[in-house]
C-alpha positions in Angstrom: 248.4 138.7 -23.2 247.0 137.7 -26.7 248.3 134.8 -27.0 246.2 133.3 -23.7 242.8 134.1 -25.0 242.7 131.3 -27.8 244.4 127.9 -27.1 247.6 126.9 -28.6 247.2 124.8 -32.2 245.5 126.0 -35.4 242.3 128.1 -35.4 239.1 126.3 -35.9 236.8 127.3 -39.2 235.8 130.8 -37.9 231.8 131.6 -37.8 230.9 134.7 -39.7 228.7 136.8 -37.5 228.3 140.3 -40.0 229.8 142.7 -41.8 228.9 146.6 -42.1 230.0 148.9 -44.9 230.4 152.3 -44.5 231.4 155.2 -46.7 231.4 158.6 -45.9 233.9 162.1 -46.2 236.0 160.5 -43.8 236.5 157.6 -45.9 235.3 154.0 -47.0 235.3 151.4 -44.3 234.6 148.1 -44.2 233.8 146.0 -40.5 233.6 142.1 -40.4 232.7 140.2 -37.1 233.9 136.2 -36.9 233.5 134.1 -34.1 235.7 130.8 -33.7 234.2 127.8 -31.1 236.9 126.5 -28.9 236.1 123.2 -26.4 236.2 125.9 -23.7 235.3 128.8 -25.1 234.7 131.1 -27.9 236.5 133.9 -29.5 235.5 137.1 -31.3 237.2 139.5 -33.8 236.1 142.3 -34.9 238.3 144.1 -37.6 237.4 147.4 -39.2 239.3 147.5 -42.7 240.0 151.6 -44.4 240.3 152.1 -47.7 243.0 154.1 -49.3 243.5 154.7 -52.6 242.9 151.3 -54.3 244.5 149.9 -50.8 242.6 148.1 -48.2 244.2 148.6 -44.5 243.2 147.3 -41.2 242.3 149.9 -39.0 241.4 148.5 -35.9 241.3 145.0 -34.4 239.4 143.8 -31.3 239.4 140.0 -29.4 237.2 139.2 -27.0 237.1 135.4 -25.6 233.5 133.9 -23.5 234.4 131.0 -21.6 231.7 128.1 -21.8 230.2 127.1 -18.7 231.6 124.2 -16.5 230.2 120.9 -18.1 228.2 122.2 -21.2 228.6 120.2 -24.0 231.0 120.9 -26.7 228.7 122.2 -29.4 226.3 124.1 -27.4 225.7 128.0 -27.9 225.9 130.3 -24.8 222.9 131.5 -22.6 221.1 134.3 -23.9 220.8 137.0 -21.6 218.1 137.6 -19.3 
């Protein structure tokens, strides 16, 4: 199911969007959001790093995919929401 939500071919330069930094008795974590433009569409990921011992691990890892709307040009950002 993964593999539809980006299109076949290497990954274009990937926007960062944030990062977040948390460290607390349950640990350090460390959160970085990047989004990557696509003709059609565009892709998130989110991925939450842990910390462990002098080891960084990934934790968790999310994709979400927007498709653009029928006909907008190639470079053009998504419509806020109302």
């Amino acid at each position: 199911m993964i593999r539809t939500i980006a299109p076949a071919g290497p990954p274009p330069e990937p926007k960062p969007l944030g990062w977040r930094s948390d460290a607390g008795t349950n640990g350090q974590r460390y959160t970085l959001a990047q989004e990557y433009e696509y003709p059609d569409r565009f892709v998130r990921t989110d991925t939450t790093f842990l910390k462990e011992g002098a080891v960084w691990k990934v934790e968790s890892f999310n994709v979400n995919a927007r498709i653009k709307p029928a006909g907008a040009p190639e470079a053009a950002a998504p419509a806020a929401p109302a």
